[in-house]
MMTF fields as JSON, N, C-alpha, C and O atoms, coordinates in Angstrom:
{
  "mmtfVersion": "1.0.0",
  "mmtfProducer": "UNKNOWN",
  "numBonds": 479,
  "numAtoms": 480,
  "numGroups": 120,
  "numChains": 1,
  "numModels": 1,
  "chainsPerModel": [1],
  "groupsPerChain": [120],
  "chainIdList": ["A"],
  "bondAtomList": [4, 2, 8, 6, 12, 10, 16, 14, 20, 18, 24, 22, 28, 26, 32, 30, 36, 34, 40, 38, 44, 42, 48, 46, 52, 50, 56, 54, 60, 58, 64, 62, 68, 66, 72, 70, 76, 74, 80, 78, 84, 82, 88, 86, 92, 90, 96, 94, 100, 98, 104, 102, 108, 106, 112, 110, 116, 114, 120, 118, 124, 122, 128, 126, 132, 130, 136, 134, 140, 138, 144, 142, 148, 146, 152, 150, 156, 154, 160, 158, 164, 162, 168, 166, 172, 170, 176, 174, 180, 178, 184, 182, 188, 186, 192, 190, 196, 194, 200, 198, 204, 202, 208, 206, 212, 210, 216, 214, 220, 218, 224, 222, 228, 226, 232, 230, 236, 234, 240, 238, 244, 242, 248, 246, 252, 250, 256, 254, 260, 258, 264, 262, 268, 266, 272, 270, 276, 274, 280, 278, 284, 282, 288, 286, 292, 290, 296, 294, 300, 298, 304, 302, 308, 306, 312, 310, 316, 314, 320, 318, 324, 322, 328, 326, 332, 330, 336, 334, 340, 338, 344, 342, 348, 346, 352, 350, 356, 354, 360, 358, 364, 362, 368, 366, 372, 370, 376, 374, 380, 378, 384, 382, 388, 386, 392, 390, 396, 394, 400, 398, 404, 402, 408, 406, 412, 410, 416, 414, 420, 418, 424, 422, 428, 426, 432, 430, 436, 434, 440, 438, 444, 442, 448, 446, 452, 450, 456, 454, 460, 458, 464, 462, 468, 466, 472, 470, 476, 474],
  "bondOrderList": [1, 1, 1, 1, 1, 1, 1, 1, 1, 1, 1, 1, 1, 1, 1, 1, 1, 1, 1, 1, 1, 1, 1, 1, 1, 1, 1, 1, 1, 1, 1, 1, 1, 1, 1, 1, 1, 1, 1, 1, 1, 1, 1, 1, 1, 1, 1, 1, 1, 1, 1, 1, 1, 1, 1, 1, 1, 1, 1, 1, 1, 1, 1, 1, 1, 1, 1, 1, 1, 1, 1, 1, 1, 1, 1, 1, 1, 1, 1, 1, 1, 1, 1, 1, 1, 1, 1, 1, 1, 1, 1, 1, 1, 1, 1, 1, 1, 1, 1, 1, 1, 1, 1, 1, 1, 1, 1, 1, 1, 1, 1, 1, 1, 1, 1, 1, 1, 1, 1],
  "groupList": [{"groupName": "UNK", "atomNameList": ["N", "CA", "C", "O"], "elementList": ["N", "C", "C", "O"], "formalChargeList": [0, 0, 0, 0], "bondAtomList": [1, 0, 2, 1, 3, 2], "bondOrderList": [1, 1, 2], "singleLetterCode": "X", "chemCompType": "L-PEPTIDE LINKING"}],
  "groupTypeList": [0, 0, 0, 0, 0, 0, 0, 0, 0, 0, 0, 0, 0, 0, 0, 0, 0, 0, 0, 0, 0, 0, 0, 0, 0, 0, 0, 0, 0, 0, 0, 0, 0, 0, 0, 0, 0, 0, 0, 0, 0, 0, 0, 0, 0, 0, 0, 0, 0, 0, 0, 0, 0, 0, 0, 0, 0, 0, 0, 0, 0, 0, 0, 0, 0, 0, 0, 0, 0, 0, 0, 0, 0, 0, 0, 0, 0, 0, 0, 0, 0, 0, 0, 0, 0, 0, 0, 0, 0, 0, 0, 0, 0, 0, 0, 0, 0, 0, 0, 0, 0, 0, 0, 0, 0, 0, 0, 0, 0, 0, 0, 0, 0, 0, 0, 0, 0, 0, 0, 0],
  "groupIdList": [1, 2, 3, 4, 5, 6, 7, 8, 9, 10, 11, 12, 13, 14, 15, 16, 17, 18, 19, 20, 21, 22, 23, 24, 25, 26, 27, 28, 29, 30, 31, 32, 33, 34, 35, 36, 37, 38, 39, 40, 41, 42, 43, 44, 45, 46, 47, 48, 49, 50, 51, 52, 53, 54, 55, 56, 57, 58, 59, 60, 61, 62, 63, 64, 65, 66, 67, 68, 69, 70, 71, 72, 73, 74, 75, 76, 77, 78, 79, 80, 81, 82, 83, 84, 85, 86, 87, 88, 89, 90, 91, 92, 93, 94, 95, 96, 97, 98, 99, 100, 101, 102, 103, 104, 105, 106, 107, 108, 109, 110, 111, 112, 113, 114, 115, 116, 117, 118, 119, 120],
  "secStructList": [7, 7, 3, 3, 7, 7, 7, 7, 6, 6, 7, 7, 2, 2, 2, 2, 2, 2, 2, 2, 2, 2, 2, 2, 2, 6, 6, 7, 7, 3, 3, 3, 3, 7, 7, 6, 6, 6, 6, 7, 1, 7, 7, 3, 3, 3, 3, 1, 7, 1, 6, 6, 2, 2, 2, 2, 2, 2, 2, 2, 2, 2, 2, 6, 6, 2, 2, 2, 2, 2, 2, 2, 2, 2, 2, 2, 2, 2, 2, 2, 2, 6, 7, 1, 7, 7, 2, 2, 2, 2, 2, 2, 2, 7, 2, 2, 2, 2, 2, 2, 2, 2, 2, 2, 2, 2, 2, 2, 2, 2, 2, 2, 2, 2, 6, 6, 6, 6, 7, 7],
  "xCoordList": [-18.271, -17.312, -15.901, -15.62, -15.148, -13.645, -12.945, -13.208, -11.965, -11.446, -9.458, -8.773, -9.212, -7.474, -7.211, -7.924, -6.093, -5.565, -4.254, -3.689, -3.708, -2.048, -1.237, -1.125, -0.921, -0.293, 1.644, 2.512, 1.603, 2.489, 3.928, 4.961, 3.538, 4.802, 5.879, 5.815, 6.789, 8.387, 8.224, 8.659, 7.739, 7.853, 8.289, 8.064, 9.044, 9.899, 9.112, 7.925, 9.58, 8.501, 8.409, 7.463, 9.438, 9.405, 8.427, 7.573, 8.155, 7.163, 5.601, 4.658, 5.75, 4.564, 4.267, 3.44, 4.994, 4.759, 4.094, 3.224, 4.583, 4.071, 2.915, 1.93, 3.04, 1.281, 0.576, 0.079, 0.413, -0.346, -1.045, -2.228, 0.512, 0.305, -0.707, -1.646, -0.093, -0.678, -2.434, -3.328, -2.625, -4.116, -4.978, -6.078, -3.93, -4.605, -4.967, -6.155, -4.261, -4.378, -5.323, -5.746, -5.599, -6.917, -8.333, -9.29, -8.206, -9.36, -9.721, -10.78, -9.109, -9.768, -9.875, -8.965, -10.836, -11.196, -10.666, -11.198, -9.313, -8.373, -8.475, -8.906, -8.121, -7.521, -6.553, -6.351, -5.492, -4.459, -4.917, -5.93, -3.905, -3.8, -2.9, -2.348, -2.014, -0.901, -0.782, -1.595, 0.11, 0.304, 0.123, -0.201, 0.405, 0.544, 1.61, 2.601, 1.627, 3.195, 3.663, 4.771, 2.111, 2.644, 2.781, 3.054, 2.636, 2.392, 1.209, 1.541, -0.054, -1.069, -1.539, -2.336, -1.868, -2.894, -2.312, -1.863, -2.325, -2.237, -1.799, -2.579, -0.455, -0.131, -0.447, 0.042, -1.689, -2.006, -2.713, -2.874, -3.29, -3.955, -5.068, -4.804, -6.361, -7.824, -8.551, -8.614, -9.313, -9.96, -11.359, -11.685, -12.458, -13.309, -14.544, -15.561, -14.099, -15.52, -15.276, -14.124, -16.268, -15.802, -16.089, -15.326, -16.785, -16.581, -16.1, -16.202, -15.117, -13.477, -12.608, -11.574, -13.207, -11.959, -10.99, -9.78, -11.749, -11.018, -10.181, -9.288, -10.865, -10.021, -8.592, -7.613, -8.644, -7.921, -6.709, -5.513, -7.079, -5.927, -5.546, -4.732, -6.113, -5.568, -4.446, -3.338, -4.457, -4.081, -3.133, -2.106, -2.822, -1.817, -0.785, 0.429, -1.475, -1.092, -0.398, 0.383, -0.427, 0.266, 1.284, 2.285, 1.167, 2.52, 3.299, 4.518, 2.89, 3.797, 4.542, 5.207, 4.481, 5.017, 5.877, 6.606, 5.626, 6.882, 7.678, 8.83, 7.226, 8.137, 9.229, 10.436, 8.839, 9.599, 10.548, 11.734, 9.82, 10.534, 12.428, 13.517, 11.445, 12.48, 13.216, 14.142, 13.569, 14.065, 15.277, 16.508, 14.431, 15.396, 16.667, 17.852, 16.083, 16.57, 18.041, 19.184, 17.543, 18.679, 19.53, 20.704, 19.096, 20.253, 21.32, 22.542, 20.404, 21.396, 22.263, 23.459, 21.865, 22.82, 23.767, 24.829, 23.648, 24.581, 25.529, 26.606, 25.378, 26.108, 26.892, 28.075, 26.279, 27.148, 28.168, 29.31, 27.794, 28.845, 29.875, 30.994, 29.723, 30.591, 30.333, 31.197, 29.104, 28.476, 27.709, 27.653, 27.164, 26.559, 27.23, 28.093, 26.797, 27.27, 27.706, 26.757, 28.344, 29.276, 29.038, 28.84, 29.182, 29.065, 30.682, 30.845, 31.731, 32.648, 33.132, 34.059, 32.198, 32.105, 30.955, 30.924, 29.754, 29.134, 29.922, 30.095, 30.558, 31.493, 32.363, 32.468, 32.889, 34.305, 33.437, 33.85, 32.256, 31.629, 30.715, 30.535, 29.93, 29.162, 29.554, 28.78, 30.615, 31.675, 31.044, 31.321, 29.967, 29.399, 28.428, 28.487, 27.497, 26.239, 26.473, 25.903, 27.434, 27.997, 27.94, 27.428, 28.661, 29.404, 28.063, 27.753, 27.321, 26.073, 24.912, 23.85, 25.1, 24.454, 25.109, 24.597, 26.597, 26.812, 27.111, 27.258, 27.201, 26.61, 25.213, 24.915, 24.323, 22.722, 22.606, 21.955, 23.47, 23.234, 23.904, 23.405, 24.926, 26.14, 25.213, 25.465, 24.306, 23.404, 22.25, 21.946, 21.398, 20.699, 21.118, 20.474, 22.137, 22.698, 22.871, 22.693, 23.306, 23.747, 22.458, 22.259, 21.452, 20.211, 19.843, 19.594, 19.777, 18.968, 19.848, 19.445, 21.037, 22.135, 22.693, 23.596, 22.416, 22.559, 21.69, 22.141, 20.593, 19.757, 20.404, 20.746, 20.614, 21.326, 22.961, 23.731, 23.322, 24.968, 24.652, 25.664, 23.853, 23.758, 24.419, 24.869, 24.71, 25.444, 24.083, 24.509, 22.909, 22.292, 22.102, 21.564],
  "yCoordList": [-4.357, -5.323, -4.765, -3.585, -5.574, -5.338, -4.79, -5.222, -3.744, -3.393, -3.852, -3.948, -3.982, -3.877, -2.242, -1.29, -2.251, -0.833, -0.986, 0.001, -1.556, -1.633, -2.907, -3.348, -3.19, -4.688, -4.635, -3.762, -6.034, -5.669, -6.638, -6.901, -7.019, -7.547, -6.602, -5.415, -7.244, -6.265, -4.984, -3.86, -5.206, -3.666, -4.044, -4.827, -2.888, -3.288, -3.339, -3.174, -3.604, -4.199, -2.517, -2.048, -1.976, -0.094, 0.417, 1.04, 0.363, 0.878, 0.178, 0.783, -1.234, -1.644, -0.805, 0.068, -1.267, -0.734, 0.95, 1.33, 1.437, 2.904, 2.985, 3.465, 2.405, 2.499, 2.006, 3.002, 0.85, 0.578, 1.344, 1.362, 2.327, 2.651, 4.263, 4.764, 4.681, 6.045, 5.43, 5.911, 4.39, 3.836, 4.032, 4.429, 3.571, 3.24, 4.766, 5.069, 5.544, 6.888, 7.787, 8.854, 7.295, 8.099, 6.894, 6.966, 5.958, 5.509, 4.601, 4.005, 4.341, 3.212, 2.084, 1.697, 1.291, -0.088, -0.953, -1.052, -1.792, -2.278, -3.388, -3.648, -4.531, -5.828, -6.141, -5.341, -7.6, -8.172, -9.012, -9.614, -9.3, -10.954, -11.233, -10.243, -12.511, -12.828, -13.941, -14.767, -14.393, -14.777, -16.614, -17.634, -16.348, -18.093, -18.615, -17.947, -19.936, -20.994, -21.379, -21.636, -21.304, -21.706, -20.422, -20.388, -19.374, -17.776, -17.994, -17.847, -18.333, -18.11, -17.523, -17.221, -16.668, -15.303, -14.129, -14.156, -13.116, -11.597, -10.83, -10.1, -10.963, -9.667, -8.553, -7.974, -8.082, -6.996, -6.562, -7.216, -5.113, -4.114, -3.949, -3.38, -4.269, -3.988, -3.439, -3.55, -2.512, -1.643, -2.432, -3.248, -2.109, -3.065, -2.12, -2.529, -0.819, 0.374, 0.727, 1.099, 0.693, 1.221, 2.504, 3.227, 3.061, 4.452, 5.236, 6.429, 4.308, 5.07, 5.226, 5.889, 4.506, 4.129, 5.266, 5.135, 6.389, 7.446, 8.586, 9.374, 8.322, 9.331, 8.744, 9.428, 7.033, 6.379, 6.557, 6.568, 6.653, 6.475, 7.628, 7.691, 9.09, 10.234, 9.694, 9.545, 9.453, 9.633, 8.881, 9.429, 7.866, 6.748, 7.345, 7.141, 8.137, 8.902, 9.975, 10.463, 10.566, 11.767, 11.575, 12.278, 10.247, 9.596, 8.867, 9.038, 8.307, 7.678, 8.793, 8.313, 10.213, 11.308, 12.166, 13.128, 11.588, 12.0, 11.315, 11.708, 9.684, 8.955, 8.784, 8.674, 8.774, 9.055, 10.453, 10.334, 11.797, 13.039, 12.251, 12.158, 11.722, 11.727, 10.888, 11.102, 9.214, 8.431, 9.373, 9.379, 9.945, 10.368, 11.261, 11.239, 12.001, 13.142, 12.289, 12.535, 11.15, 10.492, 10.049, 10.413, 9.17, 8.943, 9.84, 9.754, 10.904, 12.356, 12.564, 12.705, 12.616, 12.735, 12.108, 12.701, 10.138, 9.406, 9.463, 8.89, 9.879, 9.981, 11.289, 11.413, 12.087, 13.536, 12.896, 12.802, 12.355, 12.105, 11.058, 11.011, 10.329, 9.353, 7.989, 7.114, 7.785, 6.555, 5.572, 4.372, 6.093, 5.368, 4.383, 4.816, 3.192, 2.031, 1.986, 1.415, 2.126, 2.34, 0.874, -0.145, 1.316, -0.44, -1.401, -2.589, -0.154, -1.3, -1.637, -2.385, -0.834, -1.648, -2.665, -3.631, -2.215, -4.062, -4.984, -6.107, -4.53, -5.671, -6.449, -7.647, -5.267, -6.046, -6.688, -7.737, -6.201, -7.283, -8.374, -9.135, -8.335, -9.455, -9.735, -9.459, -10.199, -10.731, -11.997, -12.222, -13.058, -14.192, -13.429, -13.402, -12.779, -11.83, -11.079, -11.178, -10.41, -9.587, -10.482, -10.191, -11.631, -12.786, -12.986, -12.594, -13.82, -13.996, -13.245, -13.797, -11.373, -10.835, -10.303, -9.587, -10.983, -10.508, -11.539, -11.373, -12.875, -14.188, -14.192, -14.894, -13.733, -13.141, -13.008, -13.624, -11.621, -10.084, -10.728, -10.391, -11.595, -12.013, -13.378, -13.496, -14.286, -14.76, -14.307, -14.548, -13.585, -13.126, -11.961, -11.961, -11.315, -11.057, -11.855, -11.36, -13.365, -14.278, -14.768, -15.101, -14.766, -15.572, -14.577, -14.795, -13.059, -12.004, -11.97, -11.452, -12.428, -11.848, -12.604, -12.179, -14.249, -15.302, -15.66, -16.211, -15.302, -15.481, -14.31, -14.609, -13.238, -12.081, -12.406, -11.582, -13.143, -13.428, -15.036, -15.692, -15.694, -17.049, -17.86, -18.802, -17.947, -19.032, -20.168, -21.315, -20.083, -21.378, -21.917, -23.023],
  "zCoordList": [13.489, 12.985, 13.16, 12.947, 13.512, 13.56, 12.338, 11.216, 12.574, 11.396, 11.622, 12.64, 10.537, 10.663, 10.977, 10.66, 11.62, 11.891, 12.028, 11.557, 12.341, 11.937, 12.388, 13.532, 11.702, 10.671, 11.813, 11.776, 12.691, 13.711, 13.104, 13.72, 11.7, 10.917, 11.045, 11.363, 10.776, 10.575, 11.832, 11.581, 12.819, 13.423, 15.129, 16.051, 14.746, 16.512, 17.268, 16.985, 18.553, 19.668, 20.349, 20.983, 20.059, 21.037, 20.188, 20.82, 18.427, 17.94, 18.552, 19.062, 18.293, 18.742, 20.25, 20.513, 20.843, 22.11, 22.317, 23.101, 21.677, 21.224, 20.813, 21.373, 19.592, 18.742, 20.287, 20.813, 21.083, 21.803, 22.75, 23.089, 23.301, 24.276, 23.83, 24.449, 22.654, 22.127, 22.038, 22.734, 21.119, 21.134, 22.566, 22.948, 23.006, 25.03, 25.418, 25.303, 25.768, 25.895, 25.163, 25.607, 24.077, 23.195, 23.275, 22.505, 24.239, 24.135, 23.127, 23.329, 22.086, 21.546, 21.969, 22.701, 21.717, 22.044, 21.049, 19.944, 21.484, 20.706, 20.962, 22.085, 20.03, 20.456, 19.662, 18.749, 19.756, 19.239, 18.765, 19.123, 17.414, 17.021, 16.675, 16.194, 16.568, 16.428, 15.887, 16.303, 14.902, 13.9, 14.234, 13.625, 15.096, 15.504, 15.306, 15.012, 15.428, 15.32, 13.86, 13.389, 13.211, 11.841, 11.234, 10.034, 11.863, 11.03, 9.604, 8.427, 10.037, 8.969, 9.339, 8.45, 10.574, 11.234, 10.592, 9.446, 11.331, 11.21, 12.321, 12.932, 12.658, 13.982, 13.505, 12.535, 14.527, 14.197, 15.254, 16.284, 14.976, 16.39, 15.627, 14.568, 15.787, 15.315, 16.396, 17.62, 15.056, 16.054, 16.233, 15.371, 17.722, 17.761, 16.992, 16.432, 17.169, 16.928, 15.515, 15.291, 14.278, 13.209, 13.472, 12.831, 14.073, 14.184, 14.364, 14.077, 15.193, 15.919, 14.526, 14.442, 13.472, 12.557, 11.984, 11.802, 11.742, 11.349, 12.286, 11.975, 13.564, 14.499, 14.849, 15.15, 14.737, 15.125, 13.95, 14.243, 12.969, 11.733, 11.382, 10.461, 12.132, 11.939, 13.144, 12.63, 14.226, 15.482, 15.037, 15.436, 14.393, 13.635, 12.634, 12.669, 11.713, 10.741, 11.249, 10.432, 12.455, 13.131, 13.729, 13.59, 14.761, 15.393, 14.137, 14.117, 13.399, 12.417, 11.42, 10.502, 11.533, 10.313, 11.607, 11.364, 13.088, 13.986, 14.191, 14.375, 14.237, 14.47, 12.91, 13.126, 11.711, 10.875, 11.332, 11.64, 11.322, 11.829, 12.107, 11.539, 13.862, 14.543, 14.385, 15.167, 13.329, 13.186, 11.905, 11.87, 11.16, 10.047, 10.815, 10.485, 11.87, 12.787, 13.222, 12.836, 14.211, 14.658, 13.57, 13.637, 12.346, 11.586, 11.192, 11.313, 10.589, 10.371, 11.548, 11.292, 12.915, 13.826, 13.53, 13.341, 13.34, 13.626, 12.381, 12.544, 11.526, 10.229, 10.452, 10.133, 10.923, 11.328, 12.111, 11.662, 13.472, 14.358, 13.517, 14.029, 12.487, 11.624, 12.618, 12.571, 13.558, 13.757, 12.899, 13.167, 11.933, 11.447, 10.262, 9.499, 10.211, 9.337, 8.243, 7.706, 7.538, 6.036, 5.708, 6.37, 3.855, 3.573, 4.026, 4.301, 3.929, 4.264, 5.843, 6.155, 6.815, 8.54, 8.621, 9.383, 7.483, 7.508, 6.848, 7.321, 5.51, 4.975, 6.407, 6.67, 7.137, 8.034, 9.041, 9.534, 9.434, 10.535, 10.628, 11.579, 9.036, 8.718, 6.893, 5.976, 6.774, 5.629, 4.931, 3.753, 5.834, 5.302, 4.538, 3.309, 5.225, 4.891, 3.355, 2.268, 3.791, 2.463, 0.97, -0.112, 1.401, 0.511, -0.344, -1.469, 0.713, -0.268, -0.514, -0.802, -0.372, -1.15, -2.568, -3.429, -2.504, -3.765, -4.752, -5.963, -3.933, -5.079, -5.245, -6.211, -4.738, -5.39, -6.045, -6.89, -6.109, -7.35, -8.434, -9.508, -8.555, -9.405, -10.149, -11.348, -9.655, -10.275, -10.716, -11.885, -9.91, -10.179, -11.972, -13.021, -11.687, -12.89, -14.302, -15.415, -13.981, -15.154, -15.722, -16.89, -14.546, -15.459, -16.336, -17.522, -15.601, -16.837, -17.867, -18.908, -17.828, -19.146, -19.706, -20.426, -19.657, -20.199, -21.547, -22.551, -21.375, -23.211, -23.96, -25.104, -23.641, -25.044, -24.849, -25.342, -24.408, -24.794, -25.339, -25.089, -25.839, -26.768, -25.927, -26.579, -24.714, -24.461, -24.168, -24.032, -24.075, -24.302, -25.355, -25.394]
}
């Protein structure tokens, strides 16, 4: 029986592409599924062998604690070099974005703090 092995929501297409290609290279017997038009499926990579299941999720578990490694690696770079994004160069380049995460927080605030100040 088919097992889930990694869930292809929220994940870049260079990671996907990776997990695939690392899977391919160690041999597992993989397939896809994808979410569909209405998104009620599951993008995802299943394995077809349960037996594979554990070599496969070490092999998952090993590239995913480098690819962290090396993602944290680069940010630190880009923050060293003074590349990386400050809140006030997202403020100056996405100003709508900004706007309404802080009419969110600014409601989201009044509902929690509206019953202990009596104003209902």
């Amino acid at each position: 029986m088919a097992t889930l092995l990694f869930r292809l929501a929220n994940v870049s297409e260079e990671e996907a592409w990776e997990v695939r290609r690392l899977l391919d290279e160690h041999g597992f017997d993989t397939y896809e599924t994808h979410a569909g038009f209405w998104r009620l499926g599951v993008d995802a990579i299943w394995l077809r062998d349960d037996t594979q299941l554990e070599a496969a999720r070490e092999v998952l578990a090993r590239y995913q604690a480098e690819r962290q490694e090396r993602v944290q690696q680069e940010h630190a770079e880009r923050v060293e070099r003074g590349q990386a994004p400050t809140l006030w160069q997202r403020l100056r380049h996405h100003p709508l974005q900004m706007l309404l995460v802080v009419c969110a927080v600014a409601a989201i605030l009044a509902l929690t703090l509206v019953p202990f100040l009596g104003l209902i």
